[in-house]
C-alpha positions in Angstrom: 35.9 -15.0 11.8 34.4 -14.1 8.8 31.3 -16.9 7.2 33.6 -17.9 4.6 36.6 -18.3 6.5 34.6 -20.5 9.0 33.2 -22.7 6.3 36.7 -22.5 5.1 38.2 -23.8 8.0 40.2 -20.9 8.2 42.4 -23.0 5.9 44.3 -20.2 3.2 43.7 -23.0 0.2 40.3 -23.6 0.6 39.4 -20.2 1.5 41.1 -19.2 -1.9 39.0 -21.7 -3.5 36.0 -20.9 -2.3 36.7 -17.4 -3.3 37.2 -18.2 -6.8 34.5 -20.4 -7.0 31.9 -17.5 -6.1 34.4 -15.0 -8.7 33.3 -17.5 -11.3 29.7 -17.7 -9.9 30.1 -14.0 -10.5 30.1 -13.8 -13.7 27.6 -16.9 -14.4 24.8 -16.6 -17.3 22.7 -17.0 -14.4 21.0 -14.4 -12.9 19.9 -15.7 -9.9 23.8 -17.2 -9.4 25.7 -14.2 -10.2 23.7 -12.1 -8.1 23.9 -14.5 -5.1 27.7 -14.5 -5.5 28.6 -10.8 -5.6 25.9 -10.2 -2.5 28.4 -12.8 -0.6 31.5 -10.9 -2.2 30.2 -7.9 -1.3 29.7 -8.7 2.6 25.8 -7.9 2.0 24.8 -11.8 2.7 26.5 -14.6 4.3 26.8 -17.5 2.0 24.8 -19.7 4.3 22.2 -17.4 4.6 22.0 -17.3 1.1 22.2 -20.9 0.6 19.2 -21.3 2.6 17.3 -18.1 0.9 14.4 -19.1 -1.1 15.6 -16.7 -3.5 19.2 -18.4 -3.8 18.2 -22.0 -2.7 16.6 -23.2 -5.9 19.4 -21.9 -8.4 22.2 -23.3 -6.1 20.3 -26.8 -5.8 20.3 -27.0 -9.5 23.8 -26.4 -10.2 25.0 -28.6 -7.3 22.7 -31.2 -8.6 24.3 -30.8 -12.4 28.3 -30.9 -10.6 26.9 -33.8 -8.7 25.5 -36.1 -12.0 29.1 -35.0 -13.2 31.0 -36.3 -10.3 29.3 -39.6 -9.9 30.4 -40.1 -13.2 34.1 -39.7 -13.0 36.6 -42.6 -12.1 38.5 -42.8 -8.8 41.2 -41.0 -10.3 39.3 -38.4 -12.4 37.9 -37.3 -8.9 41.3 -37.4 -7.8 42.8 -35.3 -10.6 39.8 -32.9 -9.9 40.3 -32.4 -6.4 43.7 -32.3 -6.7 43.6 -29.3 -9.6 41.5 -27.5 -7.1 44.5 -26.2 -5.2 47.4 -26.4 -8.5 47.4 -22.8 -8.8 47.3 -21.4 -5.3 50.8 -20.2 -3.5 52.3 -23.2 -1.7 50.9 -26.2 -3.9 53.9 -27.0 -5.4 
């Protein structure tokens, strides 16, 4: 079982997910982001190793900490809407 398909949960949806969150990552204007995200891509890195890499840890704290401000914020049914979207374009969510 591949890192990502265990933080996954083996589950197809998520797994997609996660893989297009670290396609966007990919292509972030930051540096430290993008390059952690195509390392993991790439099978060079596990995403927990680079999640707890000093090089990695700081940049991925930051932008949690900006998605977590923004999620506070939302209503019951913003976060709902927003969690829900998260799977409205994979095979099988219709």
């Amino acid at each position: 079982m591949s890192d990502l398909s265990d933080i996954a949960s083996d589950d197809p949806r998520r797994l997609r997910s996660l893989h297009d969150s670290l396609d966007r990552l990919a292509n972030s204007p930051q540096p430290e982001l993008r390059e952690m995200a195509r390392a993991v891509l790439d099978g060079e890195i596990t995403l927990r190793t680079a999640a707890l890499s000093g090089a990695y840890a700081p940049a991925l704290g930051a932008a949690f900490d900006g998605f977590w401000t923004y999620y506070r914020q939302l209503t019951p049914e913003e976060r709902s809407s927003l969690e829900a979207g998260g799977y409205d374009d994979l095979p099988g969510s219709e």
